[in-house]
C-alpha positions in Angstrom: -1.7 24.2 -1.1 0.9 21.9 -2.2 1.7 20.9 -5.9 0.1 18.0 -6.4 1.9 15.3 -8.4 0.1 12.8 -11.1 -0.6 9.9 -7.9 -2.1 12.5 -6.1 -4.1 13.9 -8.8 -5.5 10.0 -9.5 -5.9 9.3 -5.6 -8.6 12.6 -5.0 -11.4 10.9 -6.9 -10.8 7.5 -5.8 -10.7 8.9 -1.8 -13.8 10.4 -3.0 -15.3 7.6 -4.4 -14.3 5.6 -0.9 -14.6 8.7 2.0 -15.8 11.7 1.0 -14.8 14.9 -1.0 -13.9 16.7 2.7 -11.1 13.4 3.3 -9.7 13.8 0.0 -9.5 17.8 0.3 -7.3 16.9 3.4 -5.0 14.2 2.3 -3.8 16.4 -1.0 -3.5 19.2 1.2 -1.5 17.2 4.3 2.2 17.3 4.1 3.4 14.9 7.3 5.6 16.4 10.1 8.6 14.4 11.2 7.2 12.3 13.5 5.0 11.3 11.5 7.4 10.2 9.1 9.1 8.6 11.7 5.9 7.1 12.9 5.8 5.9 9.1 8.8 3.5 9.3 8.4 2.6 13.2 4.5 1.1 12.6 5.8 -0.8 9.9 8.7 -2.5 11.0 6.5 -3.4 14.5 3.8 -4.9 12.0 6.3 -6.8 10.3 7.6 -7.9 13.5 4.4 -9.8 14.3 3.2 -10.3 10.9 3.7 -13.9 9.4 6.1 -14.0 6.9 3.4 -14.9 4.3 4.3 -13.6 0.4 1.4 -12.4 -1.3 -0.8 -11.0 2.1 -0.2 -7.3 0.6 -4.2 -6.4 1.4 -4.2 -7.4 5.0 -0.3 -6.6 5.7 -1.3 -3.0 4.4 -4.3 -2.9 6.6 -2.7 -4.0 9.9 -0.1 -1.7 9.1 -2.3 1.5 8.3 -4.7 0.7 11.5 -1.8 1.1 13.1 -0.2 4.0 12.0 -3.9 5.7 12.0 -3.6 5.0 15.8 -0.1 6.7 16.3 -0.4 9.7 14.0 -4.3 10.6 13.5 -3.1 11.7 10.0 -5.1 10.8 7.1 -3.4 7.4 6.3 -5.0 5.3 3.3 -4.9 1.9 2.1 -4.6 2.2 -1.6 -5.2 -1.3 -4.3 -4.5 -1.0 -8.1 -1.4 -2.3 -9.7 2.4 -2.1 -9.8 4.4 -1.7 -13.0 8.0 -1.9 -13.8 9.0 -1.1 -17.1 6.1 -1.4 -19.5 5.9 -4.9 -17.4 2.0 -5.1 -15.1 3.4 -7.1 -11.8 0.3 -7.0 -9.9 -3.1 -5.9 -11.6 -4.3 -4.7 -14.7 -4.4 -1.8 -17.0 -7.9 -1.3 -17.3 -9.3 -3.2 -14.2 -12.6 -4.3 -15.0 -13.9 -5.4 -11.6 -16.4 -4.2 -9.0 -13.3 -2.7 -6.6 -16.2 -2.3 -3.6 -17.0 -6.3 -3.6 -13.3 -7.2 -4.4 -13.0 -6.3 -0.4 -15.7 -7.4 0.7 -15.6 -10.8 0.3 -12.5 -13.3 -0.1 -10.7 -13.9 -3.3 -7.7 -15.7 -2.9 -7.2 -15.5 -7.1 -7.2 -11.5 -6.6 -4.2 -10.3 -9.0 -3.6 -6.4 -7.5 -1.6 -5.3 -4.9 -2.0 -2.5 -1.9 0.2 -0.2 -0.2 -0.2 2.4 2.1 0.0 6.1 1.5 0.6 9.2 3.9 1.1 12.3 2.3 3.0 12.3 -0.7 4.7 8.8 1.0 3.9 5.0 0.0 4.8 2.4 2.3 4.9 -1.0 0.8 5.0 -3.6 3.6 4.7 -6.7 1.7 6.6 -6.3 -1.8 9.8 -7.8 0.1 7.9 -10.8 1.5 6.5 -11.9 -1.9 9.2 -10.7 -4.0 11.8 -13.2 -1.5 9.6 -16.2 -1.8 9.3 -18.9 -4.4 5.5 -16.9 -5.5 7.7 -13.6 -7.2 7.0 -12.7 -10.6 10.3 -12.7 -12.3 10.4 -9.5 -13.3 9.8 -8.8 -9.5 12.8 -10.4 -8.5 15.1 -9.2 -11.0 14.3 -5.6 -10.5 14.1 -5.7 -6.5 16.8 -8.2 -5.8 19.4 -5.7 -8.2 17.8 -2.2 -6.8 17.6 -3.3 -3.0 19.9 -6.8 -2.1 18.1 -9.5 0.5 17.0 -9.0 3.6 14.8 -6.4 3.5 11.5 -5.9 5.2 9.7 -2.5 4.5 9.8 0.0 1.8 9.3 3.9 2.2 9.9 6.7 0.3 8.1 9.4 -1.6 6.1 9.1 -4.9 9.4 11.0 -6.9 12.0 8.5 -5.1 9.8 5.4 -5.8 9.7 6.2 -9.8 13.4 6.5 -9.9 13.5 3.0 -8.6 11.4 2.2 -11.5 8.7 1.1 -9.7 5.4 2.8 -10.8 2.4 2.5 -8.2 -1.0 2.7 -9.9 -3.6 3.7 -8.0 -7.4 2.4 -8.7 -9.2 2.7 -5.7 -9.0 3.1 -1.8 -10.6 1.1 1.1 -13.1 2.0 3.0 -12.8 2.3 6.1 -14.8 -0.9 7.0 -12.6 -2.6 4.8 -9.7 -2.1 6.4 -11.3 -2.9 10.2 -12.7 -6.1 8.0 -9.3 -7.2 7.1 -7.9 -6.5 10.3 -9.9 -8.8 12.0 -9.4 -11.6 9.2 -5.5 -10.9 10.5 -5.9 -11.2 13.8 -5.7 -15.0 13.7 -2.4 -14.8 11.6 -0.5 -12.1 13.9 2.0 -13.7 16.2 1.9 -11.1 19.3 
């Protein structure tokens, strides 16, 4: 079984609370092959290719995206929500969140504050950070920190859990759609994709 890092260690109960003990055995014990890394970066540009370039859309961006990397790799891909941190600085979401996470998805909420990602393996996949972070919606601190680590121009962001705290961006995971949630979102998307 692989070491398991910190993320990991937070993401088995939350995959538990969402799927089931037997999907969250699996994803800490899955370590993706190269084409499924591959697969990784190639589903995300294509959603980003058809996706509106709307800042902010990070829960149905993530959706779309992990739909369709479920469909190319039948690995155990999750859509994660919580927060994102740089420095001691709370971009997106909250410390302590006190909020029903189950009905946050199930209903719209424009005013939601978190922020979602995807995760395969020990890999996030951010597919909308660049969108909002290039639009006149970006947190300061967003822009500072993104603009000086990565330039303009850029579209998705992969790497592993290690290479994305060395960027100084900390992920914090606080719970994982279901799997209706992300078909729900989907949906909600379709009239926004440009095919």
């Amino acid at each position: 079984m692989p070491t398991l890092n910190l993320m990991e260690v937070k993401l088995r109960p939350i995959i538990v609370q969402s799927h089931t003990s037997a999907a969250a055995e699996a994803y800490c014990n899955f370590v993706p092959t190269k084409t499924q890394k591959d697969a990784l970066t190639a589903a995300g540009l294509e959603t980003l290719s058809y996706f509106p370039n709307i800042p902010g859309a990070c829960a149905m961006m993530s959706a779309v995206y992990a739909a369709h990397l479920q469909r190319t790799t039948n690995a155990p891909v999750y859509v994660v929500a919580g927060g994102l941190v740089i420095g001691q600085s709370w971009i997106f979401g909250v410390a302590e969140p006190a909020r029903d996470w189950n009905s946050a998805f199930n209903e719209s909420n424009p005013s939601w504050d978190g922020h979602c990602w995807v995760m395969l393996g020990k890999y996030i996949a951010d597919i909308s950070l660049f969108r909002t972070e290039y639009s006149q919606y970006s947190p300061p601190v967003l822009s500072q920190h993104v603009t000086r680590k990565f330039g303009t121009g850029r579209g998705l962001l992969t790497c592993t859990l290690a290479d994305f705290q060395q960027l100084g961006l900390h992920y914090e995971p606080q719970y994982v759609l279901t799997d209706s949630q992300v078909i729900a979102l989907c949906r909600g998307a379709k009239s926004l994709i440009q095919l």
